[in-house]
C-alpha positions in Angstrom: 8.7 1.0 25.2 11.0 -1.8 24.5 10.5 -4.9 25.4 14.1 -5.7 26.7 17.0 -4.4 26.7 19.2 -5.7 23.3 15.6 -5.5 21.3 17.1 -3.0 19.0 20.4 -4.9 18.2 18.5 -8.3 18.0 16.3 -6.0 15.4 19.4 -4.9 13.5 20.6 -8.9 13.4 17.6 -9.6 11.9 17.0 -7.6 9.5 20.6 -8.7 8.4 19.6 -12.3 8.7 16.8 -11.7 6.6 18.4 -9.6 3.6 21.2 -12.2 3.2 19.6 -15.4 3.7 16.0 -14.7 3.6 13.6 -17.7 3.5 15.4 -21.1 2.6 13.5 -22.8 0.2 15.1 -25.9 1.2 13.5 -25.4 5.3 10.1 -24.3 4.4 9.4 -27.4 2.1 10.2 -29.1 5.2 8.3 -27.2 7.8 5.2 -25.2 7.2 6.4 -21.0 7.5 4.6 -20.0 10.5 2.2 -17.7 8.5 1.3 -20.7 6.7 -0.4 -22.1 9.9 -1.7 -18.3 10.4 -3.3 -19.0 7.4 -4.5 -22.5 8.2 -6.2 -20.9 11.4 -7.6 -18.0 9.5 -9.4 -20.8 7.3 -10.9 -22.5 9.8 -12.5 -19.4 11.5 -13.5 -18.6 7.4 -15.6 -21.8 7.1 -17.7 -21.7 10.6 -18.4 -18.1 10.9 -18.6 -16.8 7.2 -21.5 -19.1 5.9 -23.8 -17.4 3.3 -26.9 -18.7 5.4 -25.2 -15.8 7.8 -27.1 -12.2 8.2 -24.1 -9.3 7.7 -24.5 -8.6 10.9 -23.4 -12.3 12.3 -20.6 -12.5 9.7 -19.2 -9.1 11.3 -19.4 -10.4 14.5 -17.6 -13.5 13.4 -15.1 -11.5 12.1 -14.7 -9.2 15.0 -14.1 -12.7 16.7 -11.8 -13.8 14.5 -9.7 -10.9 15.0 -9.5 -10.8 18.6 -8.5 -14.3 19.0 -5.7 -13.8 16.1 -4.7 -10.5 17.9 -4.9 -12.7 21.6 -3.3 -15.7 20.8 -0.6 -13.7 18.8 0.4 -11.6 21.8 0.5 -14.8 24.1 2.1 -17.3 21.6 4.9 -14.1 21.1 5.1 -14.0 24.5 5.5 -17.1 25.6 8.1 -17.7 22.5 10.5 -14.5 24.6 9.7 -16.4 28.4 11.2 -19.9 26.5 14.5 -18.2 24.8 15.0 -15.7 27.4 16.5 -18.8 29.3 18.0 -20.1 26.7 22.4 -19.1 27.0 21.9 -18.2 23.2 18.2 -16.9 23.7 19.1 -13.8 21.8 20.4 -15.4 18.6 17.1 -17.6 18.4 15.4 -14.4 18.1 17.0 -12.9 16.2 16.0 -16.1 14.0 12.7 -15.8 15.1 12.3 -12.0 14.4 13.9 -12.9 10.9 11.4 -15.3 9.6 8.8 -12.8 9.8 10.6 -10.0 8.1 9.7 -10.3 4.4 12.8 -8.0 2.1 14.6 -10.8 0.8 11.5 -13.1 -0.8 9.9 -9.4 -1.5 13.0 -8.6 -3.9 12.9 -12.4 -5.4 9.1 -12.1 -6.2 9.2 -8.3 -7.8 12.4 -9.5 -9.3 10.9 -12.3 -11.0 8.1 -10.1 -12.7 11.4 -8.5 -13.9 12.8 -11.2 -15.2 9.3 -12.7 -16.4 9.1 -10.0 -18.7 12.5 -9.9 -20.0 12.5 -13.5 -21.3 9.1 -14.8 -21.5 7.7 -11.3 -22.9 3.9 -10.6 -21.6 2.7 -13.7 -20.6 6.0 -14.3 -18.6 5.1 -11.1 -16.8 1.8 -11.4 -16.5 2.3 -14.9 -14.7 5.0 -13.5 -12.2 3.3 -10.8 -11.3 -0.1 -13.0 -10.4 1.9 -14.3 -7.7 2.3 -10.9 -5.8 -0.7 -8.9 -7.1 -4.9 -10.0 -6.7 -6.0 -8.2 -9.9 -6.5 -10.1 -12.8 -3.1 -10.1 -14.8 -5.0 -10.8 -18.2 -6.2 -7.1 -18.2 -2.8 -6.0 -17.8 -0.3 -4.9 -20.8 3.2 -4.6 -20.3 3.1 -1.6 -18.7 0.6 -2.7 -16.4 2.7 -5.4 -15.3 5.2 -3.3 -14.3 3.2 -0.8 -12.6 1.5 -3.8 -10.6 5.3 -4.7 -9.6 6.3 -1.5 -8.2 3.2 -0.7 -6.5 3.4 -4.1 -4.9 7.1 -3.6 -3.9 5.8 -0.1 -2.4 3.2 -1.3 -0.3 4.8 -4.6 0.6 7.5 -3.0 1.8 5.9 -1.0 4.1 4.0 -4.0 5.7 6.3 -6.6 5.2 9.2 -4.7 6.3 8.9 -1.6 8.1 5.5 -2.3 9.6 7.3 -5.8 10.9 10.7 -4.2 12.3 8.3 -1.3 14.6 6.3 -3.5 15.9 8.9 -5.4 16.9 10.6 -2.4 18.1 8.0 -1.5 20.5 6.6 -4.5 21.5 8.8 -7.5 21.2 8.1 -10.9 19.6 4.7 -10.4 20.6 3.8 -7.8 18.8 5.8 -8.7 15.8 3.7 -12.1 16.0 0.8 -10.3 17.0 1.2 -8.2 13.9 1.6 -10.5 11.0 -1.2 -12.5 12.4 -3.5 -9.5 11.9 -1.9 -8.1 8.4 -2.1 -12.4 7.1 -5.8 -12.0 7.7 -6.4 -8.7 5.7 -4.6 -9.9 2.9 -7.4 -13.2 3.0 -10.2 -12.0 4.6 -9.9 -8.4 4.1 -11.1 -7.9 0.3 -14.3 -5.8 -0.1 -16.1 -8.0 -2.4 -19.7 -10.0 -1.5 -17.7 -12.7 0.1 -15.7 -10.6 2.5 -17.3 -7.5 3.0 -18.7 -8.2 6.0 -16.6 -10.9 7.6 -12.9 -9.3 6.6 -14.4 -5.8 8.2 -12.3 -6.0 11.3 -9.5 -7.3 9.9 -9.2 -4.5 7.1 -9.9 -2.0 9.3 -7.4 -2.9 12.1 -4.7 -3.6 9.7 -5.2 -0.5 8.4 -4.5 1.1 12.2 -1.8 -0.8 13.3 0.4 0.2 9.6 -0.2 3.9 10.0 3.2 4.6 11.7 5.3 1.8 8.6 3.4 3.4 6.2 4.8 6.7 6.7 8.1 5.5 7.9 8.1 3.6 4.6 7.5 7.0 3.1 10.1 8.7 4.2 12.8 6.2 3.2 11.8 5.2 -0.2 12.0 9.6 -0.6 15.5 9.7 0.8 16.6 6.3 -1.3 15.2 8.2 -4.7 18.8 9.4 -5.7 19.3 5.7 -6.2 17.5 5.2 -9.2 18.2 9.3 -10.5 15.2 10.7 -8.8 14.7 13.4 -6.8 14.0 13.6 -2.7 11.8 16.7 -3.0 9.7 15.4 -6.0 9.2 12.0 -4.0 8.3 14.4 -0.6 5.5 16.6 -2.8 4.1 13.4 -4.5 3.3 12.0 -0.9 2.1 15.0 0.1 -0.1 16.0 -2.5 -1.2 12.4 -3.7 -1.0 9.9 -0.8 -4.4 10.6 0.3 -6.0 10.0 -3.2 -5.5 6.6 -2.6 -8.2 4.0 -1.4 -6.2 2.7 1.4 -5.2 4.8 4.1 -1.6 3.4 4.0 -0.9 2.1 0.8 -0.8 5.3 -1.0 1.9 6.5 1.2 4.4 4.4 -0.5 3.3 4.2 -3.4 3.2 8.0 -3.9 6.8 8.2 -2.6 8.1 5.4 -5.1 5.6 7.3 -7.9 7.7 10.3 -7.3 10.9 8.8 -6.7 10.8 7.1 -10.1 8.6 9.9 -12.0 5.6 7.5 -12.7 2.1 7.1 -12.7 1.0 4.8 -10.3 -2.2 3.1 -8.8 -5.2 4.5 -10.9 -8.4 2.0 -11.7 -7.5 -1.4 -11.3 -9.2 -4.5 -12.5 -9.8 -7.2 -10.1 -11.4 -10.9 -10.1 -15.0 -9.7 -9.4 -14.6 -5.4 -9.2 -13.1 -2.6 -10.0 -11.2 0.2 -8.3 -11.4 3.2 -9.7 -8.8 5.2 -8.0 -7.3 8.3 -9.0 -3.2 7.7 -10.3 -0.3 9.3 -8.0 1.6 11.2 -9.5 -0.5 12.0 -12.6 2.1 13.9 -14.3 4.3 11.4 -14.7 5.4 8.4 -17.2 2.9 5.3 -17.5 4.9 3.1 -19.6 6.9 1.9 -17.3 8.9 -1.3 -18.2 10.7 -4.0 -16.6 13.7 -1.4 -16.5 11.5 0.6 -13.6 10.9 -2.4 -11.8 14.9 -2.5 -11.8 14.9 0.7 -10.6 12.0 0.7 -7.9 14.0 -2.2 -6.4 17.2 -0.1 -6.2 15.0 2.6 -4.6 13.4 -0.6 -2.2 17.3 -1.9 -1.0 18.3 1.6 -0.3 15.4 3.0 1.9 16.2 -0.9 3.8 19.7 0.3 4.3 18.4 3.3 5.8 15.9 1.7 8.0 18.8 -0.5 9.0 21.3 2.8 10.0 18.1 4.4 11.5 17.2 0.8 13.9 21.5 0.7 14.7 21.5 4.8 15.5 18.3 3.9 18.1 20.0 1.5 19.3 23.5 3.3 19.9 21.5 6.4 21.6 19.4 3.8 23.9 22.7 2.3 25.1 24.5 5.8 26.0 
């Protein structure tokens, strides 16, 4: 249901906004991002309800709290942002603003980018410390292909949940689910880690983020499939990859993406991973296929990335077309 009636237009704007202008450096060093003082919030429920002198059973319950009042406050904050713009003569435009900030292509593209570049003139180490901005394992475990890999799985998964994930909740529920949203997906990727620390008290988090991304993630699928002609690659080898390696994945969502771009670019993704404190010792997607990637891929899975975001864009602008006939 949408919210009201231009919701799919003001959608379209935004993610327009978003790919050409993205996050100004220049605002945000002024003003906190709003997910910053997500964050800040998310800290302060950290410190009082995730004590070590806690049972498992008490952090859980904190974090069950925790997410209820993120998911609560979200909706309300989202909604009372569309009661204050609604009567505003330009109300649309400011959420269109609004709905932009949130929406993550443009700074996606500049980080993967930068492990790119980071590779290309400062050789390992340059990627290695690019790609620690983007990715939690521990980059001095990877080699130059595993820099690479790290980058396009992270522009994968990223941009199912800090694109598509974003523009359908939006789509169905307005600012405040699109508030709503991020709040919950900002405290997965802090809270939501399965080591000793967070185990217990990122439980509901991790778990409800992984609910509320099962309809991106397999949107995200489906475009990064039809975008493979982009970067040489094949639609149907993209489609058989999802559907014969998505599920080997850890996370319920993640490996949708990744298993598309893994096919779209014929490479081996995922696969055991090395993280501060564990390991994950997932099978790869797309076993078959090349491991050395190089900063070259990472080139390419971006390419794949901007076209399956022009597609999203013609799919959110045909929705809206047939909701106005």
């Amino acid at each position: 249901m949408l919210i009201y009636e231009n919701a799919l237009w003001v959608l379209l704007a935004a993610l327009l906004l978003d790919a050409v202008i993205g996050d100004p450096g220049w605002l945000w060093k002024r003003l906190p991002h709003p997910v910053v003082w997500i964050g800040k919030v998310i800290a302060v429920f950290d410190r009082h309800f995730n004590k070590t002198a806690h049972d498992p059973f008490l952090r859980k319950l904190g974090g069950v709290l925790t997410l209820l009042f993120l998911v609560t406050g979200g909706l309300l904050i989202g909604g009372g942002i569309h009661a204050l713009v609604a009567s505003l003569p330009l109300g649309e435009f400011v959420t269109v603003v609004i709905a932009a900030v949130f929406i993550a292509l443009n700074s996606l593209y500049r980080h993967v980018a930068a492990v790119r570049d980071g590779l290309q003139t400062g050789g390992l180490e340059g990627g290695r410390e690019a790609v620690s901005m983007i990715v939690g394992r521990d980059p001095k475990q990877l080699d130059e292909a595993g820099v690479s890999r790290a980058a396009i799985e992270s522009c994968a998964e990223n941009f199912a949940d800090g694109v598509v994930a974003p523009v359908f909740w939006f789509a169905v529920l307005g600012l405040p689910g699109l508030i709503a949203y991020k709040a919950v997906n900002t405290a997965d990727s802090m809270i939501g880690h399965k080591n000793e620390v967070y185990r217990d008290f990122g439980w509901a988090a991790a778990r409800f983020d992984d609910l509320i991304n099962l309809p991106a993630s397999r949107l995200s699928a489906l475009f990064i499939a039809l975008a493979a002609p982009r970067a040489r690659g094949s639609i149907q080898k993209s489609i058989r990859c999802v559907l014969d390696d998505a599920g080997k994945h850890r996370s319920p969502n993640a490996g949708w993406p990744e298993a598309a771009m893994a096919g779209a670019l014929n490479l081996s993704l995922a696969g055991p991973r090395i993280y501060p404190g564990y390991t994950v010792n997932d099978r790869f997607l797309n076993a078959s296929g090349r491991r050395d990637a190089s900063a070259a891929d990472i080139s390419r899975a971006l390419t794949v990335m901007l076209g399956a975001f022009a597609l999203q864009a013609i799919f959110v602008a045909v929705l809206a077309i047939l909701f106005a006939l």
